[in-house]
Structure formats: C-alpha cells, structure tokens
N, C-alpha and C positions, 0 to 999 in steps of 0.2 A: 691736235685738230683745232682749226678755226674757222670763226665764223665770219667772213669778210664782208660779206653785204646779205642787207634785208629787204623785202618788197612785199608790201602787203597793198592790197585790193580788195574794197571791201567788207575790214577783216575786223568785227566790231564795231568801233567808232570811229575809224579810220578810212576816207574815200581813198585817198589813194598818199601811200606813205612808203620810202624808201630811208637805208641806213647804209652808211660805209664806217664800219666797227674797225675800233683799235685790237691790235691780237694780243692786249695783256688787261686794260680793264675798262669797261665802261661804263657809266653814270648818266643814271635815264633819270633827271629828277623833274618836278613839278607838281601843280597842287592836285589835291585827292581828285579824282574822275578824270582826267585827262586824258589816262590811256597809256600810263606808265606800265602797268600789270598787263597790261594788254596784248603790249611786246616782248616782255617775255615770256607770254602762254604764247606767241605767238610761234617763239623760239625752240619750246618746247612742244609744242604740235608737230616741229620738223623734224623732231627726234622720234615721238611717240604714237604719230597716226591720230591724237585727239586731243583736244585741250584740257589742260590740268583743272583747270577752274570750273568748267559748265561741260556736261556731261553729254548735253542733245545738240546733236551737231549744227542744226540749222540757226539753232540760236547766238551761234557766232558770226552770222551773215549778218552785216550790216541793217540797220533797219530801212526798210524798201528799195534793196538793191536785189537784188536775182542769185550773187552767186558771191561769192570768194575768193580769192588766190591768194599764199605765203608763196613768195620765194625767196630760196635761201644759198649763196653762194660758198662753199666751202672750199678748205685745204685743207687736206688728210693725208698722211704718209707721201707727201712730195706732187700730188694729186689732185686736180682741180674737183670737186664735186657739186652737181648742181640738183637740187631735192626742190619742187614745183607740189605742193597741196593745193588742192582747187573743191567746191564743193558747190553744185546747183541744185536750187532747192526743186525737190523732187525725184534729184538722180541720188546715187552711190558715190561716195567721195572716192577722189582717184590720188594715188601718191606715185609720183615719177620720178626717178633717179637717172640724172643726163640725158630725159626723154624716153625712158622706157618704164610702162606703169607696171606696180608690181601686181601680181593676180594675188595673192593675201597679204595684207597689210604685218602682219606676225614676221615676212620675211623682213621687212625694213626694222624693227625691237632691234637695238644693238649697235644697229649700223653708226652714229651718232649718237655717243654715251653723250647722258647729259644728268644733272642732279639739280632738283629744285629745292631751295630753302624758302617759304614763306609763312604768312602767317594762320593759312588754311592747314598747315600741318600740325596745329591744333587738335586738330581729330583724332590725329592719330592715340591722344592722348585720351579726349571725353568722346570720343565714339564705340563702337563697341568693334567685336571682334574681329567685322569681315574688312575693315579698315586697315587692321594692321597686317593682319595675310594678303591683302593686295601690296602693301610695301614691299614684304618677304618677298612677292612671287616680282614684283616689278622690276628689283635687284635681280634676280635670281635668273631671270630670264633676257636682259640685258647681256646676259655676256654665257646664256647656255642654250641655245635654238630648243633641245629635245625637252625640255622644262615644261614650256610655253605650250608645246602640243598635246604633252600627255596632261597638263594640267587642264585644257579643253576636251579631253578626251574624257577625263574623272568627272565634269562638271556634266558633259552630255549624261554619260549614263547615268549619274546622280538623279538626274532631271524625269530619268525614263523609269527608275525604280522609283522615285515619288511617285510620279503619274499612277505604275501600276499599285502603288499600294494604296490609294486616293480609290483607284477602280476596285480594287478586293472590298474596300468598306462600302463604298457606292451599290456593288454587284453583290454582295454579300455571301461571297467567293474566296479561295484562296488557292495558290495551285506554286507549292514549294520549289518543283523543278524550273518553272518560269525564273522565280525569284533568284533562286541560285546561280543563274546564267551571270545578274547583275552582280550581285553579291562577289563570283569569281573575278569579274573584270574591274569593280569598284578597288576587292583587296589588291590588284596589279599594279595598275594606276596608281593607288592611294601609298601602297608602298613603297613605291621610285619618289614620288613626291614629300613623302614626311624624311625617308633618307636625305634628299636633298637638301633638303630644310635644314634638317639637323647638321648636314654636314657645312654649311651655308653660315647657318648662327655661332656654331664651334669656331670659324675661324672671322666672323664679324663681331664677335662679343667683345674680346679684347682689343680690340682696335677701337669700338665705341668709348669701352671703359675709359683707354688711353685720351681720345680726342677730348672728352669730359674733364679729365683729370687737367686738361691743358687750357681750357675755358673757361673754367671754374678755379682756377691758382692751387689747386690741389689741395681743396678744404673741404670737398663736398665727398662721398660715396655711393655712388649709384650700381643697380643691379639691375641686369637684363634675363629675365627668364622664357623660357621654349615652353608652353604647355600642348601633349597634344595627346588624345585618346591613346595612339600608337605607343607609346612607351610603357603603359601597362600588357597591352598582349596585340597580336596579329589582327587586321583589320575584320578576316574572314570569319575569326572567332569571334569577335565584337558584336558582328554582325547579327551573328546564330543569337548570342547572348543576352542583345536588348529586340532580337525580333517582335516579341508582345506588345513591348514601348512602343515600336515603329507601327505596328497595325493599329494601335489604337490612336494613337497622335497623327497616323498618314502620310511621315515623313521619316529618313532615314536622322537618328539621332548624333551618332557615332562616327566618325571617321575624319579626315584630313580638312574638311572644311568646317570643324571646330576645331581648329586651332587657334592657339591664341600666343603672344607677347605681353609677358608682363613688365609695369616698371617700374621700379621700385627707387625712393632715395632713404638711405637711413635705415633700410627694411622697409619701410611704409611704403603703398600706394603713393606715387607722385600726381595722380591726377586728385588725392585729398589733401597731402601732406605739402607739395611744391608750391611754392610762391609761383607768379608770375614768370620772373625772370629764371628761377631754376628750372620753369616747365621749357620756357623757349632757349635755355640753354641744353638741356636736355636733348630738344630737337634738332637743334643743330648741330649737335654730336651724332646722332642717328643721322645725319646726311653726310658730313662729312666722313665719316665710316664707309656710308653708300658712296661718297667718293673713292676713298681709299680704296675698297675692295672691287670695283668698277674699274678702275687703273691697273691693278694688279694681274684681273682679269684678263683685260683686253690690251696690254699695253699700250692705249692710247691716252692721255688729258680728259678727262669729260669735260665740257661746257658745265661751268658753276653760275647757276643763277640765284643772288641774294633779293629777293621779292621784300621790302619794307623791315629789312634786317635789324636798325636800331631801334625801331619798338620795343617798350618793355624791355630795354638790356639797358645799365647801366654804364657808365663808360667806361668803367674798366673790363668788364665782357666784352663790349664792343674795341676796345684795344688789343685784347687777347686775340678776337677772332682778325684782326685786321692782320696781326702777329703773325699768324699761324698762315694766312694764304701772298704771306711778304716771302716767298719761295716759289725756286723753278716747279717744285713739286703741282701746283696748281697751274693751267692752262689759263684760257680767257675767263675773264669772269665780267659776270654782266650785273649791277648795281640799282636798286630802283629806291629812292627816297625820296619825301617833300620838302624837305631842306636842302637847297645847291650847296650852302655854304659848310653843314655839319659833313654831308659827304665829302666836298673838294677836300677839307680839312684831315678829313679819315684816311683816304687814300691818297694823301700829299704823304703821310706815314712811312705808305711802301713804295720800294725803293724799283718803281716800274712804270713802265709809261699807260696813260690815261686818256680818255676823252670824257667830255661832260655834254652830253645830248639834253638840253633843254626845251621842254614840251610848254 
C-alpha cells in the first residue's frame, strides 16, 4: 500500500499544502514548528478517523479558517484509493472513501494499516494504565472489525452500571436483579475481549522481544507482561465478589478495563530503571512489532511513520533501526527530522530510493 499524494486545507498550520510522496521513503525535515509533525498526524488521521497528537477535533482547524480538508491519494492491491477527511466547525467530521461517506467511522479502522513511531509514545511508558490498553485495542482492532464493536459495547454498559451504582448510593436503594442484567452482559463482552488480548499478546510478545533484541545488539533483556483481573477467576464472579467495594466507591472495580502491560528491562520497571535511550528503544520495538503483526494480519505494508526518530538514540541504535527497515519487508516510510543533512546521511544507508521534502 501507498501513499502517492497529499492535500491538506486548512489543516493546522497549513493554508493550503499538497505532496507527491516517493513509494519507498520520505524525509519531511525542517526547524522545530514548521509543521513537520503536522504531516504526518496528518497521514495518520487518514488511516485513523483523528489525529494522533490532539484529541478535540476542532483544534486541528487552522486558526480562523471554518473548516479542514486532508486528501489522500492511494494505491492498495493494484487499486487507486481516494480517502477526503473534511471537518466544519460546528458539524460532524465526514470520512469518504472514492466519494462515499462512511456512516461509522469504526468501518474505515483497518482499511489503511498504518503504525506511528514518535516521541508522544513516551506515555505509553509514564502514563498509567488506560494508555496502554488503548495500544492493545488499537492493534487489535486494526486488522479484527468484531474487537472494536464489542469493546464499545463493554465500555457502554460499563458506563450504565456506574451510573446505576452512583444512583443506589444517591437514592439510598439497591435493587440486585437490576444490577445483575449489567453484571451478565459486562462478563460477555469483558470475556471475548481479555481472550483476545491474551491471545493477541501471546503471539506479539515474541516478536517484540525479537525486534529489541535486534536494536539493542542483543545486550539488553526486556520483558513484556499481560496483567488482568481475568486470569484469577471469571468476570461474573469478580463481580459478586468486590460488589461492597463497588457500592461504596460508586464505580465498577474489576474487570477488562483494568488491564494493564507491564515493562520490565533487567526485571526492573523500565519507566525507573531505563535510560533514555533504552526507554525510546524499548518503544520502538513495541511498534515495530505493531508492524509486524499488522502485516501478518492483513497481508498488506503498513505506512511507517518515524515522527523525530533520532532523538535520544545514539548512533548506533539509529544504524540498527535504519538496518532493519533496508528490506522489502517494510512498505513506505515517511521520516520527519531537524536536521536535512543527519537524515539524507541516514537513509543514503539504504539501499532504496528517497525524497527529501523540505519545510
């Protein structure tokens, strides 16, 4: 899959800006705020329905412009594809594939695998837990439709057994059969989803391990662990079991949305015990994995985006990772740096043709 041209409108800091992309590697470089990072959340919008970086939609509409447009020209399996995001402040963003908009955005997840490396994937590291179950589900839903739905369906009624248990301490009420309704539809949901997980981490762990072991010269030891309520007993049981906790705190304690990922180098915690460089080598093992098992998936290339890649990497990390995507295995990859000359340098390495877009 490739991404042949770009057209954005609007789109940040950008009035009006187009690209005609090389299909093996591109080099967006220029100084800090120019709008390097811009373009490829931009890229990433076209895959994902939102932008990676800023969460509130309208804050990606230029300042005192009305509205937005990304368009994105592709070629997929022999196939021209054309994907138009547009967004006016005060409507519903619309996402259109060759002119026809989709009625839920969850159908377009997938269509356009794409994997981001940048320096906000930090969190995933010092943030807490619901950071790194959104990675899980982000992967997980990229290349499985029924994931993505029943994980909306566990988060609604999550929301509707808080509410009423919020109303039982408010009303000063309780009424068991009510409760039980969620409780049965929570364990359903909450069970297809921690199997998936686990079946998901099972065959992503050692790919991680491996892509580490190949960044790091194979001197470092990292571990990936699954934590989740579920692998001590059935969600439904759980449930009965901290019911008191839940009436008196107001909220459901237990289940699939405390899940967590742990990361360990050494055994130790990596967010106390990692250097710099081992944290952001770390991460980009956790993506390039998200590659791997994306491709395997889908039998398609994801779009690989390196967002300010040689940050905090020393040169021989940054030789390793240039190493490792000098193969057909890797599709397009799109490059953003403040240095023209340290990138041209980097990617003069591999052995594939190049453009260098300077902002």
């Amino acid at each position: 899959m490739i991404l042949k041209s770009l057209s954005l409108l609007n789109y940040k800091n950008f009035d009006s800006k187009s690209f005609i992309f090389n299909n093996k590697i591109n080099c967006i470089v220029g100084n800090n705020g120019i709008g390097k990072t811009n373009i490829l959340d931009a890229i990433y919008h076209l895959s994902f329905g939102k932008s990676y970086f800023n969460p509130v939609a309208t804050q990606n509409i230029k300042h005192d412009a009305e509205f937005f447009v990304i368009h994105g020209d592709y070629e997929k399996e022999n196939k021209t594809e054309k994907v138009v995001i547009s967004l006016k402040r005060g409507q519903t963003k619309v996402i259109k594939r060759n002119g026809k908009a989709y009625e839920k955005f969850s159908e377009h997840i997938g269509f356009l695998p794409l994997v981001i490396i940048s320096p906000a994937d930090r969190d995933l590291i010092i943030e807490g837990s619901d950071t790194r179950r959104k990675f899980i589900d982000s992967v997980i839903s990229q290349s499985d439709k029924t994931y993505l739905s029943t994980l909306i369906n566990y988060n609604k009624i999550l929301a509707q057994r808080n509410a009423l248990l919020k109303y039982f301490a408010l009303n000063h009420t309780f009424n068991k059969d009510t409760l039980e309704v969620y409780n049965t539809q929570l364990n359903d949901f909450g069970t297809v989803i921690f199997e998936k997980r686990n079946a998901f981490l099972e065959a992503y762990i050692p790919i991680f391990k491996a892509r580490y072991q190949a960044i790091s010269n194979g001197n470092e030891v990292v571990e990936l662990h699954y934590h989740s309520d579920l692998f001590e007993d059935n969600l439904n049981s759980l449930l009965q079991k901290n019911l008191n906790k839940d009436k008196t705190l107001q909220y459901t304690n237990v289940g699939i949305h405390k899940d967590d990922l742990h990361f360990n180098i050494a055994t130790h915690p990596i967010k106390k015990f990692g250097s710099q460089g081992q944290q952001k080598s770390f991460l980009i093992a956790l993506k390039l994995a998200q590659f791997d098992f994306i491709k395997a998936q889908s039998n398609v290339n994801p779009i690989l985006l390196l967002d300010d890649i040689f940050d905090k990497l020393d040169e021989n990390r940054v030789a390793q990772i240039i190493k490792l995507v000098d193969d057909e295995h890797f599709g397009q990859l799109f490059i953003s740096d403040t240095h023209a000359e340290r990138t041209e340098n980097a990617v003069k390495q591999v052995h594939q043709s190049y453009e260098v877009f300077r902002l």
